[in-house]
C-alpha positions as CSV (number, residue, x, y, z in Angstrom):
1,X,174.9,-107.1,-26.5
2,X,174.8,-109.3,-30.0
3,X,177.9,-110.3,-31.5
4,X,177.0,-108.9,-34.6
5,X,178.6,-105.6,-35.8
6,X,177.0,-102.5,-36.6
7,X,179.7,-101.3,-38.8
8,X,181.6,-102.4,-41.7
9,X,183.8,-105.4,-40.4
10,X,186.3,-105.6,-42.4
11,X,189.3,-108.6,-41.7
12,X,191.2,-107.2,-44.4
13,X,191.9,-104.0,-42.2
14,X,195.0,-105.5,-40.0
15,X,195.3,-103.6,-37.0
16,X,198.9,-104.4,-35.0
17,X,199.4,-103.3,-31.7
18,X,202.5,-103.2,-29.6
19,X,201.8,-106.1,-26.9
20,X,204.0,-105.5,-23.5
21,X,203.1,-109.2,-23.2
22,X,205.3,-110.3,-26.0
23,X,207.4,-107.2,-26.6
24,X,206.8,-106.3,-30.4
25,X,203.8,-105.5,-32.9
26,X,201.1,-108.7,-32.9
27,X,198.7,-109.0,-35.5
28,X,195.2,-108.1,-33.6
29,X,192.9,-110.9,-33.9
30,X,189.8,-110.6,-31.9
31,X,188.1,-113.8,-29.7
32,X,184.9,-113.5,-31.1
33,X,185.1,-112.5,-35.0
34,X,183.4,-108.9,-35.2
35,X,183.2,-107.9,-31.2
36,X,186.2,-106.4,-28.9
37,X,186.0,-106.9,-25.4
38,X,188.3,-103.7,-24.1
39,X,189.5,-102.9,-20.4
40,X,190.9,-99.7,-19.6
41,X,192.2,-98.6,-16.2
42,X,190.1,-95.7,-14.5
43,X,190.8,-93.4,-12.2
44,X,191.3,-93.3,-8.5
45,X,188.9,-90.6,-7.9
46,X,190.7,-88.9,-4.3
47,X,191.6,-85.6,-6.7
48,X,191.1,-84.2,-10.4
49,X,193.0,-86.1,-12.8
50,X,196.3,-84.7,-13.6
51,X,197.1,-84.3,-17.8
52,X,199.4,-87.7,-17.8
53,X,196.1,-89.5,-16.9
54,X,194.4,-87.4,-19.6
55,X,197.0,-88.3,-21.6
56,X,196.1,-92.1,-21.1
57,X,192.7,-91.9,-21.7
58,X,193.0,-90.3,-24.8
59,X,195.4,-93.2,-26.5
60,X,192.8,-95.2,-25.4
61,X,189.8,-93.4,-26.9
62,X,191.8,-93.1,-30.3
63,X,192.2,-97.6,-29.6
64,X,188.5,-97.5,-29.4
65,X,187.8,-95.2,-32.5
66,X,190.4,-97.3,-34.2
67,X,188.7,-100.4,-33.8
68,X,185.2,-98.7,-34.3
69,X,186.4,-97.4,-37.7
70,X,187.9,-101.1,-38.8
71,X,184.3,-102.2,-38.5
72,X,184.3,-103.7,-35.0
73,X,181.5,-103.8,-32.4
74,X,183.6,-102.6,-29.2
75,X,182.2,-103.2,-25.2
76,X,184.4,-100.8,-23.3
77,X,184.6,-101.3,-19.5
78,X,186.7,-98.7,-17.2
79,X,186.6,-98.7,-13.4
80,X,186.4,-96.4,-11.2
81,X,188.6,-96.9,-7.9
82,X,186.2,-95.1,-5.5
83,X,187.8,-97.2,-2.4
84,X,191.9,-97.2,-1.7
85,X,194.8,-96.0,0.5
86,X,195.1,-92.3,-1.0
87,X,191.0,-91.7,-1.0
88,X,191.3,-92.9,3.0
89,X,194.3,-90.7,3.5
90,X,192.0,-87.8,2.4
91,X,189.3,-89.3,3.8
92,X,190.6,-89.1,7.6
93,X,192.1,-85.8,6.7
94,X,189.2,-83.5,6.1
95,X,187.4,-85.7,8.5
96,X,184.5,-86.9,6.3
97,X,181.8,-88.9,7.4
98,X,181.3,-91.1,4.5
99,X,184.2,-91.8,1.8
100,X,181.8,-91.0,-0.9
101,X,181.9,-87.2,0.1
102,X,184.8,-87.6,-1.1
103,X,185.0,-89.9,-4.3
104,X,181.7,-88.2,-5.6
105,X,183.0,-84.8,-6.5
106,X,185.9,-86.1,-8.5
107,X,184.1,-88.6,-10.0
108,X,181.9,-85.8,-11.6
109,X,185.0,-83.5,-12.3
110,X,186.7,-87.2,-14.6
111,X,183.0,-87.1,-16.3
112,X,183.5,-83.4,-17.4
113,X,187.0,-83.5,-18.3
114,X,186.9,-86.7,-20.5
115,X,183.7,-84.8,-21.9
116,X,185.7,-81.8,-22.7
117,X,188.1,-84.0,-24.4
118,X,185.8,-85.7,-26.8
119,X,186.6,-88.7,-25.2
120,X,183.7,-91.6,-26.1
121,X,181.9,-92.8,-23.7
122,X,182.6,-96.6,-22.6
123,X,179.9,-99.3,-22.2
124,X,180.3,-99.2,-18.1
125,X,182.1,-97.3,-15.5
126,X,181.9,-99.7,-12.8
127,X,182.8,-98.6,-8.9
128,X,184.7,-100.4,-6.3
129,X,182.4,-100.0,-4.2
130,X,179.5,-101.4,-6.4
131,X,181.5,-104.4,-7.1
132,X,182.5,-105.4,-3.3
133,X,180.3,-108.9,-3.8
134,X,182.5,-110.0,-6.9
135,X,185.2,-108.9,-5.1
136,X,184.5,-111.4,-2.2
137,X,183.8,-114.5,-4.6
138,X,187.0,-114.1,-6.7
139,X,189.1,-114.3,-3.1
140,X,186.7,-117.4,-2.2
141,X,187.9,-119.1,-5.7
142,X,191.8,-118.0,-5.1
143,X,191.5,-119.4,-1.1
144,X,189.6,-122.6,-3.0
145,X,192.9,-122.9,-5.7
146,X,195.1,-122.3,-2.8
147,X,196.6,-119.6,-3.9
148,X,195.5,-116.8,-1.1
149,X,196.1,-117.4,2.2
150,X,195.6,-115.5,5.9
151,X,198.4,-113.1,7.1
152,X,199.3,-112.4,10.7
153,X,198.0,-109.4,10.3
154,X,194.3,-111.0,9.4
155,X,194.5,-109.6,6.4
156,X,193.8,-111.9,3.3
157,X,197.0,-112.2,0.7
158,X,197.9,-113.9,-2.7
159,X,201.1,-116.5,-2.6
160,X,202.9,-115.4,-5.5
161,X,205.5,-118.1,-5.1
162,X,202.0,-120.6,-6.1
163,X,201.4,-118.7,-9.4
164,X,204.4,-120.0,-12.3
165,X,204.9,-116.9,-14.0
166,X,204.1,-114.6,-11.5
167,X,205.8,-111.4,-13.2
168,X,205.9,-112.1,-16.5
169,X,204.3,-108.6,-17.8
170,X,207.6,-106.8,-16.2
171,X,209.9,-109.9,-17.1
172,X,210.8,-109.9,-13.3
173,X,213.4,-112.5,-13.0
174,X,212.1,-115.8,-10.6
175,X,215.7,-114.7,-8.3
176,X,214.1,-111.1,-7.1
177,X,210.9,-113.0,-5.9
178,X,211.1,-112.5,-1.8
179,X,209.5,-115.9,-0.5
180,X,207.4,-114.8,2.8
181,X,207.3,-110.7,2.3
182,X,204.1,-109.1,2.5
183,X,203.2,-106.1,0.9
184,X,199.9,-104.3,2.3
185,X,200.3,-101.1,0.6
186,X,198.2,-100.2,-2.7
187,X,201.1,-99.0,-4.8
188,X,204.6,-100.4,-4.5
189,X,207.8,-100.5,-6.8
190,X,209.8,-103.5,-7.9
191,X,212.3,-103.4,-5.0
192,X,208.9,-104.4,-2.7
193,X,207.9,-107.6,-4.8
194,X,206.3,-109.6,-2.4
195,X,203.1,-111.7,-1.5
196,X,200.3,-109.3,-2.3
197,X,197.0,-108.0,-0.4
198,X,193.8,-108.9,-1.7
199,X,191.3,-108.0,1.5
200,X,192.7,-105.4,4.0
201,X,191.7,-106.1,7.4
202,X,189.2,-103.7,9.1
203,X,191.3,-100.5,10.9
204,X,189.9,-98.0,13.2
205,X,188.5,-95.0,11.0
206,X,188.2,-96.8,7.4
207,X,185.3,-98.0,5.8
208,X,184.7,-101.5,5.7
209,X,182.1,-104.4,4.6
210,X,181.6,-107.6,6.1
211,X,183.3,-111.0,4.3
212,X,183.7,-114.6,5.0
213,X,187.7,-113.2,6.3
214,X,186.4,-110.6,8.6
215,X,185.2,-106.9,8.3
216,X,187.4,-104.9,6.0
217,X,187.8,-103.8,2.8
218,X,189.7,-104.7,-0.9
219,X,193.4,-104.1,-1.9
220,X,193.5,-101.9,-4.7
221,X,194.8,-105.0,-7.3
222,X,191.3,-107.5,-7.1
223,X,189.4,-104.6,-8.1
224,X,190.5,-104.8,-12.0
225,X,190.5,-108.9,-11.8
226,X,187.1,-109.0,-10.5
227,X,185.5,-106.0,-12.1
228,X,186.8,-107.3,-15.6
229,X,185.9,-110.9,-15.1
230,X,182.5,-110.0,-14.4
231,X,181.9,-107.7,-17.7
232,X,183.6,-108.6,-19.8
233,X,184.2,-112.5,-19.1
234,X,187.7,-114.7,-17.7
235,X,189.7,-114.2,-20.9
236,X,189.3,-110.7,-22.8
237,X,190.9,-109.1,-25.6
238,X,192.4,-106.0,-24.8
239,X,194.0,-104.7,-21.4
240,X,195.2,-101.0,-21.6
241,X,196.8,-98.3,-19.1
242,X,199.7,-96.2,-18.4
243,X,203.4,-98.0,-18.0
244,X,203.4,-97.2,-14.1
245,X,200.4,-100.1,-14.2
246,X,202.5,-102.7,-15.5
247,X,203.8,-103.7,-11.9
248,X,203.0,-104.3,-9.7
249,X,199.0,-103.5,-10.7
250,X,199.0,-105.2,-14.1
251,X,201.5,-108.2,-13.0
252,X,199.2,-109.0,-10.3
253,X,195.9,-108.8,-12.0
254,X,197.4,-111.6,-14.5
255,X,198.3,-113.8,-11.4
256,X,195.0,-113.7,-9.4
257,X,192.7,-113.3,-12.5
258,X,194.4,-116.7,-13.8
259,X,194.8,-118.3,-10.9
260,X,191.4,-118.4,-10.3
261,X,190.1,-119.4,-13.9
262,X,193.5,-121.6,-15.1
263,X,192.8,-119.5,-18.5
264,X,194.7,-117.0,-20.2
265,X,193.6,-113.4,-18.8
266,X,193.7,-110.9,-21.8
267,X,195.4,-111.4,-25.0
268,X,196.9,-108.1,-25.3
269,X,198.3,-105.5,-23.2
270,X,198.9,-102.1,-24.2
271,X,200.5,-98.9,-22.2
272,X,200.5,-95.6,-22.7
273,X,204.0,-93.9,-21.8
274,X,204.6,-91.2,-19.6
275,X,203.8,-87.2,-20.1
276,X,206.6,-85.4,-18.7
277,X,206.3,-81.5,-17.6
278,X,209.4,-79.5,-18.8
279,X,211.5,-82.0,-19.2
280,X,210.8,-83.4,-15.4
281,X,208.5,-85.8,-14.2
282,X,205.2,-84.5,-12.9
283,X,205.0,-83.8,-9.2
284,X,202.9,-81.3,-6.9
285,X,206.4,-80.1,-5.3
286,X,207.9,-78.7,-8.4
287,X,204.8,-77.1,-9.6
288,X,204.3,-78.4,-12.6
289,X,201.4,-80.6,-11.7
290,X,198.6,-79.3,-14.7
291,X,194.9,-80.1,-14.9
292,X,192.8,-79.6,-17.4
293,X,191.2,-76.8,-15.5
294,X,194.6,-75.4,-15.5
295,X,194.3,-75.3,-19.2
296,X,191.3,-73.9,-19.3
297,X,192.6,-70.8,-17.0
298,X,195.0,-70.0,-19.7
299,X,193.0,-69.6,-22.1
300,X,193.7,-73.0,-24.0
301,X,190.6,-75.1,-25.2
302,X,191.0,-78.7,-23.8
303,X,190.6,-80.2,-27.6
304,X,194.0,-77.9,-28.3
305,X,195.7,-80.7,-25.7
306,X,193.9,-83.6,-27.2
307,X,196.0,-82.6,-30.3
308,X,198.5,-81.9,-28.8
309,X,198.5,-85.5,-27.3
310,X,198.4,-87.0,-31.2
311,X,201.5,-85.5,-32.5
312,X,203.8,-87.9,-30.2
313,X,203.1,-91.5,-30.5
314,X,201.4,-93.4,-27.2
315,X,204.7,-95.4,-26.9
316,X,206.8,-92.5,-27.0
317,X,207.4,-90.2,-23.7
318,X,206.0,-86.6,-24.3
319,X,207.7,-83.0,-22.4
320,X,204.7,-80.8,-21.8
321,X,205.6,-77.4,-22.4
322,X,203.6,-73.9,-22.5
323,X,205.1,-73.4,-25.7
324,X,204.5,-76.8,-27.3
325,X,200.5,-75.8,-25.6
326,X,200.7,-72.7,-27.6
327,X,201.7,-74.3,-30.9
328,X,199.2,-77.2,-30.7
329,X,196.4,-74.7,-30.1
330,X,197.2,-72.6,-33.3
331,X,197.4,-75.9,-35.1
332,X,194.1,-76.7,-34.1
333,X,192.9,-73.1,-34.8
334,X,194.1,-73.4,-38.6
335,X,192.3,-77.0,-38.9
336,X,189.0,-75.1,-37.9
337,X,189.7,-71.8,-39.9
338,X,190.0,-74.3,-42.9
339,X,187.1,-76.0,-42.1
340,X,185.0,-73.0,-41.8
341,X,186.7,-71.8,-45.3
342,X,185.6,-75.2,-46.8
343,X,182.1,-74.8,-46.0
344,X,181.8,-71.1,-47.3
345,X,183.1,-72.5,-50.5
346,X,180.8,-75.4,-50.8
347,X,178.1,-72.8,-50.7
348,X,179.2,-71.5,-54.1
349,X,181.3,-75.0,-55.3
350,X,179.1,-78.1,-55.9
351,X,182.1,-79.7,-58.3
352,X,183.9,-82.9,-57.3
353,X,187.2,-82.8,-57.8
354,X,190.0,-85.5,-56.6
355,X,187.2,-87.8,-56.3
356,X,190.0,-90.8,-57.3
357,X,192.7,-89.1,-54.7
358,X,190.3,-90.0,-52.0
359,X,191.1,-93.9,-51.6
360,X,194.7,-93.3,-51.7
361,X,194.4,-90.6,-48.5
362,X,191.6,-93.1,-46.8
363,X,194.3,-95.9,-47.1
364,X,197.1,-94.2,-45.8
365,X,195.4,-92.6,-42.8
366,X,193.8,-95.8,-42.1
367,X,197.1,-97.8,-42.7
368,X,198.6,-95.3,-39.8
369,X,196.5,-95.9,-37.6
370,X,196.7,-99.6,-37.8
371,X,200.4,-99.0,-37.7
372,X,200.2,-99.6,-33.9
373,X,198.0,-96.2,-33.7
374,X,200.4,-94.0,-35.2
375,X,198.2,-90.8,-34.6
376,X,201.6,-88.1,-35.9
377,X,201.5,-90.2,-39.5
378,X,197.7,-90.0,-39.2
379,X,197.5,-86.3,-38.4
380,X,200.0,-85.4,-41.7
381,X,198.0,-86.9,-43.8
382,X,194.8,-84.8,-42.8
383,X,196.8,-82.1,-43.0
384,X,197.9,-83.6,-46.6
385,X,193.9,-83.5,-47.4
386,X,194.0,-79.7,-45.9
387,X,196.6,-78.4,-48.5
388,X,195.6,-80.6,-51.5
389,X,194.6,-77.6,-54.2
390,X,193.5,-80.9,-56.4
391,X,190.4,-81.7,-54.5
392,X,187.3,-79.7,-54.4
393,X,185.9,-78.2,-51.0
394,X,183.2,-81.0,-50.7
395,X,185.6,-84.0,-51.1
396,X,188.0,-82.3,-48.6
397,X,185.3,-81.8,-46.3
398,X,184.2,-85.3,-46.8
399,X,187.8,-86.7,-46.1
400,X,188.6,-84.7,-43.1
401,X,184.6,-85.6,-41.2
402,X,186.0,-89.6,-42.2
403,X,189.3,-89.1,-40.5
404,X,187.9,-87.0,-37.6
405,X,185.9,-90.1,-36.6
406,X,189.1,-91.5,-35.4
407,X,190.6,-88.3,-33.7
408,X,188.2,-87.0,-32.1
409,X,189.6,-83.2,-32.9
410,X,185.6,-82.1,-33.3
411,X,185.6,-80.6,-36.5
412,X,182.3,-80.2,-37.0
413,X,182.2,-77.2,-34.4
414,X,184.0,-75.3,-37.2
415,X,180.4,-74.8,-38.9
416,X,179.7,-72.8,-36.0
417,X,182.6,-70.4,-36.3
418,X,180.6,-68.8,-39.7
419,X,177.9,-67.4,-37.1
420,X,179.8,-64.2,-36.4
421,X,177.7,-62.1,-34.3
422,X,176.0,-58.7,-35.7
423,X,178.0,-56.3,-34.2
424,X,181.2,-58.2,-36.0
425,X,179.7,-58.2,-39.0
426,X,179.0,-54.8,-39.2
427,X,182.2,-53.4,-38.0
428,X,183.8,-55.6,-40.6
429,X,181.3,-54.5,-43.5
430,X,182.3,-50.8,-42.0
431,X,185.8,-51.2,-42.3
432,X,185.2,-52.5,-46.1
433,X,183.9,-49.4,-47.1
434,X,186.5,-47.7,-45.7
435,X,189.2,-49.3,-47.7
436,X,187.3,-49.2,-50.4
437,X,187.5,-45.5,-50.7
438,X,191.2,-45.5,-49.3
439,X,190.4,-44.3,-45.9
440,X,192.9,-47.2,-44.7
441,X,194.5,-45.4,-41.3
442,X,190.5,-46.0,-40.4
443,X,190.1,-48.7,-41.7
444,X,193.1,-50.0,-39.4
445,X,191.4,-48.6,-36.9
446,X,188.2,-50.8,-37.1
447,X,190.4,-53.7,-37.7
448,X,192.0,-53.2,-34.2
449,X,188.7,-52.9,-32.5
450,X,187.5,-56.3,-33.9
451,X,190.4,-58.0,-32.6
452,X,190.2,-56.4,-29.6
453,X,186.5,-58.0,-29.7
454,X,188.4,-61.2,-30.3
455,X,187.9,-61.8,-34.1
456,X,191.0,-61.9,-36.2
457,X,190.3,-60.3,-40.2
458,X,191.5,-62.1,-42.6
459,X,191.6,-60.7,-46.3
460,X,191.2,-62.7,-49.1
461,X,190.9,-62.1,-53.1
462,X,187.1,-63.3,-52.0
463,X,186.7,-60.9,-49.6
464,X,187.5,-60.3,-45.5
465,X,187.2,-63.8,-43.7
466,X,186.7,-63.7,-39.8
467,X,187.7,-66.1,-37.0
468,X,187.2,-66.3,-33.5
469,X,190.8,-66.2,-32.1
470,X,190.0,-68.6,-29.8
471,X,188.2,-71.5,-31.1
């Protein structure tokens, strides 16, 4: 990879971001001028992702447009945690004989989700298990700096009383720090903080690979540190998840990561908040654990939850509701209708007006998202675009393609809305004879049929337009 951009760098274009590190909106300024080295938490692939992950990964694909659109080369790394305690609880439940029979499956399912959510591909996906080599060095280096050490329990664990600011993402105060506790398990809350694990000693029934401290296998924390070093170098730019990351996961990546180099990890660290179901949190128990194939069982295309994702603000906590589902998808619906109205008008409209209104709209939608990615300021004013009778079809259509590189909300798949099939098309053509000659109970008639065919009619001083009611 060159430094060299392929876009339009443009410094003048000041993206801010909210920075958990320092608590308010920093001024984005890359390492190297033009290129944006980007780390984004993946998934622990032991079930499909639920739609708060989804939720994650899109803020993070509209970061990466963002910065694409401001003219910036962007290397992308996510992991893939294809190795940890809940894929070895599954694992030693359906009794498989090697863990990737299960992390293989899901793995796929991410790849087809995040596809049916426009999500951009990143520059790697790297696995745990690929990385188990990098893994082993970086412990070497922290045993070297004397900052891991040998448990009782032969596993291998980071001293957070030897790292200064151990905690400083989740402003942990230096009087909650437990001098002596371990903590072996992946995931832990605040009440546990405590040396962490970085290699697992071997256990009866769990994978394991051979190291300098004994067969075993890694904690779920070194993964990130090691994975990320290796891509993307010791110090990065940007460092992105959801707020559950921040600790212990993010805290500790910060403490072994610069422990082992003495340099500054990653320069900014941005979380997504929560998605909420019905005003409760998410959980298997109360039922109102959704995945995008639940979506898709309803009837709901998965880009009508991408939008639905950009009308709250990453920072901000979001209630998923069927309703609020319901009302994102007709949104999206419209946005495509016009589309597909735009380009039957271009056929016939070659003029360009609002030609001098289209700086002002690329400025504010541009300015919004800059704004700390403010994707509900940057959806009005594409809808602003939409409703603007001053601008001619072309220039609309022009605008809206521009703005959609950034959301993602594919409206180029509106162009195929316009190939109705025949047998549409000829009930509709049927029907307009009918009213012609004032046969209109008939004509009513026909009208029902088609939307019973799953068109919708819509008439027009230009004559019956038809949409898909699903789109």
């Amino acid at each position: 990879m060159t430094d060299e951009p392929r876009g339009c760098y443009n410094p003048n274009r000041m993206l801010k971001l909210h920075n958990t590190l320092s608590r308010r909106k920093d001024a984005f300024k890359p390492i190297k001028k033009s290129v944006v080295r980007l780390y984004t938490c993946g998934p622990t692939v032991y079930d499909r992702a639920h739609i708060g992950n989804l939720r994650t990964y899109i803020f993070e694909d509209i970061l990466r447009r963002t910065l694409k659109y401001d003219g910036y080369r962007v290397k992308q790394i996510m992991n893939i945690t294809d190795v940890e305690d809940k894929i070895i609880k599954r694992f030693k439940r359906e009794k498989k004989k090697d863990i990737h029979e299960i992390t293989k499956p899901y793995t796929k399912a991410f790849f087809e989700d995040i596809g049916k959510l426009n999500i951009e591909k990143a520059e790697g996906y790297p696995t745990v298990t690929g990385n188990i080599r990098e893994i082993i060095r970086l412990i070497r280096r922290l045993e070297k700096r004397g900052f891991a050490y040998r448990g009782r329990d032969g596993s291998i664990y980071f001293d957070i009383s030897k790292f200064k600011d151990y905690g400083r993402l989740a402003r942990i105060k230096k009087v909650n720090l437990k001098s002596g506790v371990r903590v072996s398990a992946d995931e832990y809350e605040k009440g546990d903080i405590g040396d962490f694990v970085l290699w697992k000693k071997k256990k009866k029934g769990e994978p394991s690979w051979k190291s300098p401290f004994g067969e075993g296998r890694p904690g779920w924390h070194i993964e990130c540190s090691a994975i990320g070093m290796k891509h993307l170098g010791g110090s990065f730019d940007i460092h992105t998840g959801g707020v559950d990351n921040i600790f212990p996961h993010h805290d500790n990546e910060i403490a072994q990561s610069e422990g082992a180099t003495g340099e500054k990890f990653v320069n900014y660290w941005v979380h997504g908040e929560h998605l909420i179901v019905d005003g409760r949190k998410m959980s298997k128990s109360l039922k109102n654990f959704y995945t995008l194939e639940d979506l898709e069982d309803k009837g709901f295309n998965p880009i009508s939850f991408r939008y639905l994702m950009l009308t709250a603000h990453y920072r901000s906590k979001l209630n998923f509701t069927w309703r609020a589902m319901e009302s994102a998808s007709r949104a999206l619906n419209n946005i495509y209708r016009e589309m597909a109205y735009i380009n039957i008008i271009m056929k016939g409209d070659k003029e360009k007006r609002g030609v001098r209104k289209t700086a002002g709209y690329e400025k504010s939608f541009m300015e919004a998202l800059n704004d700390d990615l403010n994707t509900p300021k940057a959806l009005s004013v594409m809808w602003s675009v939409v409703r603007d009778k001053g601008l001619s079809a072309g220039i609309k259509k022009e605008l809206l393609m521009k703005f959609d590189k950034v959301l993602g909300l594919n409206l180029k798949v509106a162009e195929s809305f316009l190939n109705i099939p025949e047998k549409i098309d000829q009930l509709v053509h049927h029907r307009e004879n009918l009213r012609s000659h004032k046969q209109f109970i008939q004509a009513d008639a026909l009208r029902k049929r088609v939307e019973d065919l799953g068109y919708t009619i819509e008439d027009t001083e230009k004559g019956p337009f038809v949409w898909p009611k699903r789109m």
